[in-house]
BAPAVEX-121064 format. One record per atom (N, C-alpha, C, O): x, y, z. Coordinates in steps of 0.2 Angstrom, whole numbers, plus 5000, padded with zeros to 4 digits. Atoms other than C-alpha are relative to their C-alpha. Example, Ala and Ser with C-alpha at 12.3 -4.5 7.8 and 13.67 -1.06 7.14 Angstrom:
BEGIN
500449945000;506249785039;500450065000;500950055003;499649944999;506849955036;499650055003;499950115004;
//
This chain:
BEGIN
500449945002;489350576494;499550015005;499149965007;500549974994;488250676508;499249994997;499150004991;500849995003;486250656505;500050064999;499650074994;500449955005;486150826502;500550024994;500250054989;499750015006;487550826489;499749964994;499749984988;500250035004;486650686481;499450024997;499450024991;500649965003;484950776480;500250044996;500050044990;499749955006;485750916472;500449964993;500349994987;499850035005;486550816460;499449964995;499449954989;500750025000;484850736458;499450054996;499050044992;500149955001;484250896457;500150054991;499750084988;499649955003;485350976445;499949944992;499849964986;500150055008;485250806432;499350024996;499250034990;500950015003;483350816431;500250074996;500350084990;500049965007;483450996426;500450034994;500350084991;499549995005;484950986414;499449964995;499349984990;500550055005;483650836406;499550034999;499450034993;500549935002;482350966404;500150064998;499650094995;499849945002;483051116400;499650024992;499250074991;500149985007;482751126382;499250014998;499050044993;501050044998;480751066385;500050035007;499850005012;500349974994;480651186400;499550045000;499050035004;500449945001;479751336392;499449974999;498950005001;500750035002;478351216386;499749955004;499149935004;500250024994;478351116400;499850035005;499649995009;500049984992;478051236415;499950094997;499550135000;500049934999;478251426408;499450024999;499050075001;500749965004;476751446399;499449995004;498950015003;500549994996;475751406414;500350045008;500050045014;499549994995;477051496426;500150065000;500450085005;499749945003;477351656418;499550065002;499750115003;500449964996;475751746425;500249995008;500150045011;499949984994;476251716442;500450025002;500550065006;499449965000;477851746439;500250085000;500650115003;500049945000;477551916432;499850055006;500050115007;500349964995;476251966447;500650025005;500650075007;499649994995;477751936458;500550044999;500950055004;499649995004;478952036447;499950075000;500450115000;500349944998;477852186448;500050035008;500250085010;499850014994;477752146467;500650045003;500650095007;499149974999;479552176468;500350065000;500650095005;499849945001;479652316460;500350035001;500350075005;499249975002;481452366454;499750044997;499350064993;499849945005;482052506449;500650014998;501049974999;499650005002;483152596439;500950025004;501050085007;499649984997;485052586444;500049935006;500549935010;499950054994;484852446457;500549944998;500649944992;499650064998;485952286460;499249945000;498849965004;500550055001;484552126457;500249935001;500549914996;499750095001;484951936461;499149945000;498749935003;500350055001;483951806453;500149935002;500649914998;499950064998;484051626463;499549944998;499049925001;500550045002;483351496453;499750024991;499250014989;500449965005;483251596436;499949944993;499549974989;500250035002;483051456427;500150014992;500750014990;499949985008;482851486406;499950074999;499650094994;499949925000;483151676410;498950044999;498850104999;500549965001;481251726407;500150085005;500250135002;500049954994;481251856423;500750035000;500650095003;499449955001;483151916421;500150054995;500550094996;500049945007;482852006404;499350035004;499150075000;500449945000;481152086413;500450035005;500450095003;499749984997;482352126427;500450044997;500350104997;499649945005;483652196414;499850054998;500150114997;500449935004;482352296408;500150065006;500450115006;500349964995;481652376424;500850035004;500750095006;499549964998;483552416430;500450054995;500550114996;499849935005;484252496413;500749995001;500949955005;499050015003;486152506408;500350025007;500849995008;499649984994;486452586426;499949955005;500149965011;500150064995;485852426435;500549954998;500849964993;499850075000;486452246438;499649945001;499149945005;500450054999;485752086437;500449945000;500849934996;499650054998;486451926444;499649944999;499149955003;500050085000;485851736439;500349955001;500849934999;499550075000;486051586448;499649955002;499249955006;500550064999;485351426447;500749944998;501349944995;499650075001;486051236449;500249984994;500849964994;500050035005;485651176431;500550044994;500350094993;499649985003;487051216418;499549994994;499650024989;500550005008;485651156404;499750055001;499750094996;500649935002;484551286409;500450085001;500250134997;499549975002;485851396411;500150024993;500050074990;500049985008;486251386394;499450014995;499650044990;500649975002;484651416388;499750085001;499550114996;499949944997;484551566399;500450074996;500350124993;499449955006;486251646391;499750014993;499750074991;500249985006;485451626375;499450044999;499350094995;500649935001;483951726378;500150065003;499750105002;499749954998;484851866386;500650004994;500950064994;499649985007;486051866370;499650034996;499550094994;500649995006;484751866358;499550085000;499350124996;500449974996;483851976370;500650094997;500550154994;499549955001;485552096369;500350055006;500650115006;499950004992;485752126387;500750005002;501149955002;499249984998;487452186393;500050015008;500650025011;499949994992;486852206413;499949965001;499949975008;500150064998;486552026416;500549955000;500749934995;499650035000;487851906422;499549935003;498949925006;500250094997;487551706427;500549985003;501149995002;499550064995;488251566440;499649975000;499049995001;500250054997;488051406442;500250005007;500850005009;499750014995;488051396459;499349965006;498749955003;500550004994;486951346476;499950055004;500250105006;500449924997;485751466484;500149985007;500050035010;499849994991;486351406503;500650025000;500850045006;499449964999;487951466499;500350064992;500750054988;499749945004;488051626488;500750025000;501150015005;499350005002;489551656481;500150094999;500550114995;499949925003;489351856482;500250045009;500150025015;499949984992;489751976497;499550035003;499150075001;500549954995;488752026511;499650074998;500050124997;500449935002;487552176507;500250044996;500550094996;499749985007;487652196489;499550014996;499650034991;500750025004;485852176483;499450045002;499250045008;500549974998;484452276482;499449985002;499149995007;500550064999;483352146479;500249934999;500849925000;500150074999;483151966478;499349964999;498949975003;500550025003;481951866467;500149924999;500649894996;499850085002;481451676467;499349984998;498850014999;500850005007;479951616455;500049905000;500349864996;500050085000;479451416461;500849985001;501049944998;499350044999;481251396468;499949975008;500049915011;499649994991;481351436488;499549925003;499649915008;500450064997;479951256490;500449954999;500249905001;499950065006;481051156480;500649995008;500949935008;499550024996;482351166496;499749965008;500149935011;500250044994;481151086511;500650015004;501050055002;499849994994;482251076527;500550074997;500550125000;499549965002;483551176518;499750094999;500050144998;500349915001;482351356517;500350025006;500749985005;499749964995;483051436533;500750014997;500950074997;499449995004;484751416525;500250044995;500750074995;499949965005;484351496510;499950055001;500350104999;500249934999;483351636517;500650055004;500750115004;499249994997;485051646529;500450054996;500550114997;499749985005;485851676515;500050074994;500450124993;500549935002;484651796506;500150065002;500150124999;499849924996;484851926520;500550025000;500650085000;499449984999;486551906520;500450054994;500950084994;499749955004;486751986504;499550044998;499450064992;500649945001;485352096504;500150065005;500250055011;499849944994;485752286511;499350025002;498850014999;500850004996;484452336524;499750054996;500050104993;500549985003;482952386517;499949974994;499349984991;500250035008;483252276500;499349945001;499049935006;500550045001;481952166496;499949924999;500549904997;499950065002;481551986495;499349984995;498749994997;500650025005;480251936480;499849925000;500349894996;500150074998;479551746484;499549994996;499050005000;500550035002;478251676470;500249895001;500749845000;499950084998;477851486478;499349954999;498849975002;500550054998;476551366477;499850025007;500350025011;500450024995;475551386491;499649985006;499049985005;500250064996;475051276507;499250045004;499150025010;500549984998;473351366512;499749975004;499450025007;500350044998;472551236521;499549975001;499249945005;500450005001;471451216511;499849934995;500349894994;499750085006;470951066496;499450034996;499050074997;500350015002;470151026482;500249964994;500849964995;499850065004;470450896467;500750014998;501349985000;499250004999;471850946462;500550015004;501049985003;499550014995;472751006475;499949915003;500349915008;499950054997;472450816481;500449954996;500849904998;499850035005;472950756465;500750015001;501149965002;499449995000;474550856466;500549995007;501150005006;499950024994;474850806484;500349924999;500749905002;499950064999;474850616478;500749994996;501249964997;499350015005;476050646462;500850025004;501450005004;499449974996;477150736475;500349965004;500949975005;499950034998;477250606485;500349924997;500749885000;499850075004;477450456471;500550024997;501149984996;499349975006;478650556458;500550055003;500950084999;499649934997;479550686472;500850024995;501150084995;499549995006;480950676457;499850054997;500250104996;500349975007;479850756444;499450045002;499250084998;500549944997;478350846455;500450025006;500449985011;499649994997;479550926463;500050055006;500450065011;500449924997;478651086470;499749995005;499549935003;500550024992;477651066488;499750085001;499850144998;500349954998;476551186495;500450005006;500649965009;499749984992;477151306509;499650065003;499150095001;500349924996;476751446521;500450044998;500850055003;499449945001;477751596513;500050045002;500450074999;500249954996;477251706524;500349975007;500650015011;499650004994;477751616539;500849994998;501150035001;499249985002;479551566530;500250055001;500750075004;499749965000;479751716527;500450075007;500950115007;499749994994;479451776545;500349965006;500349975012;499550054996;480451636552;500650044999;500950075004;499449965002;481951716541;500250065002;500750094999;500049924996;481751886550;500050044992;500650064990;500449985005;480851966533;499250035004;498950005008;500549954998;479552106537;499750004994;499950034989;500450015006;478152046524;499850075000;499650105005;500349935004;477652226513;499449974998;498949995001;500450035005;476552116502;499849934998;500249894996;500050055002;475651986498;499449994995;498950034997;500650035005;474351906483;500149964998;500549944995;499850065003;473851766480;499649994991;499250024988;500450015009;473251686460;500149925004;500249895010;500150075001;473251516455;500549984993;500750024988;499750045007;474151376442;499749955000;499949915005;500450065001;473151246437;499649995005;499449935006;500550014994;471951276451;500449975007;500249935011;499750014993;473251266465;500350085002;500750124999;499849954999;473451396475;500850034999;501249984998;499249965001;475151506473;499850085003;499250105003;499749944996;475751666482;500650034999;501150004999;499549955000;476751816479;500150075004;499850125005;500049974992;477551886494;500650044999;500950034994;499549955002;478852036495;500350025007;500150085009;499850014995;479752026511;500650065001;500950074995;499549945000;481052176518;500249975007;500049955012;499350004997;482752176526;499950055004;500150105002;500149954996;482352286540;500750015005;500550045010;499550024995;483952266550;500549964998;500349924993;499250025000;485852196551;499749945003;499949895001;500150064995;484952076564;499449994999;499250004993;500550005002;483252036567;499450044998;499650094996;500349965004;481752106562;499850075004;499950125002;500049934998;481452226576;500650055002;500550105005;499649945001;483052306574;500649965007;501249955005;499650054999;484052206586;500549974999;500549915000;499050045003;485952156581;499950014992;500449994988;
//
């Protein structure tokens, strides 16, 4: 098996073993930044939507909302526990425009230039070497002009207790603090994304960033191929 097969497998165990203890573990301090980024985005009615990384669905039923019966909403994440978690609150919920896959965010499973937008909410860090791949990917099925919506952790270059703290757990538990700070602003114009917007907040006193990047072009960002 490949290292990066095993990570993901790695990946995909731990959060099947949380799923069920995700929402009380992580949303309820995640859920404000989530939404800043969400508003960010800013869907509208009738669009195509893909969620990468949707986790226990919280953001695909506000998605669902903001598109309306003549939209679409697409979910995909590694983890089949959370996944099923997910399904169940889009049932409950009563949601008939939202579909799910288990799949991998370096290799979408959908066709080229299909998506209006593109939202990931504490996912796109979780890939290290692997974010050019994804963002690859992201354009690939984003039609020019759609959007990309990035809420991440952070890299500021800046500190303070906790960020030092969460710097060390990252380093001793990388299993189970799994999140790192980044520059999302530079990923994002690495991946030829024309940042619209950006605000930062906070979770637990660690910076975080929500950034909303556009598809300007078939090639790169000034237009170019």
């Amino acid at each position: 098996m490949t290292a990066r097969r095993t990570a993901q497998c790695r990946t995909r165990e731990f959060y099947d073993g949380i799923s069920r203890a995700y929402d009380l573990i992580a949303d309820s301090s995640e859920h404000a930044a989530r939404d800043l980024g969400l508003r960010a985005l800013g869907v509208s009615s009738g669009q195509r939507v893909l969620e990468i990384g949707c986790g226990t669905g919280h953001a695909l039923v506000s998605l669902a909302g903001e598109v309306g019966p003549t939209g679409q909403v697409h979910g995909v994440d590694v983890s089949s526990g959370m996944m099923a978690v997910a399904r169940r609150r889009i049932e409950s919920a009563g949601l008939r425009n939202v579909t799910l896959t288990i799949g991998d965010a370096r290799v979408l499973g959908f066709r080229s230039s299909v998506f209006d937008a593109v939202f990931m909410s504490f996912t796109l860090e979780l890939f290290e070497r692997a974010m050019p791949d994804v963002l690859a990917e992201v354009r690939r099925v984003l039609c020019v002009g759609g959007r990309l919506g990035i809420v991440a952790m952070s890299d500021t270059g800046e500190t303070n207790a906790m960020i030092e703290l969460y710097a060390w757990l990252h380093r001793r538990w990388p299993q189970f603090i799994d999140c790192r700070p980044i520059d999302v602003v530079r990923a994002l114009q690495a991946g030829h994304f024309h940042i619209s917007t950006t605000s930062a907040t906070a979770v637990w006193n660690l910076p975080v960033v929500a950034a909303v990047g556009i598809k300007t072009s078939t090639g790169s960002p000034d237009g170019s191929g």
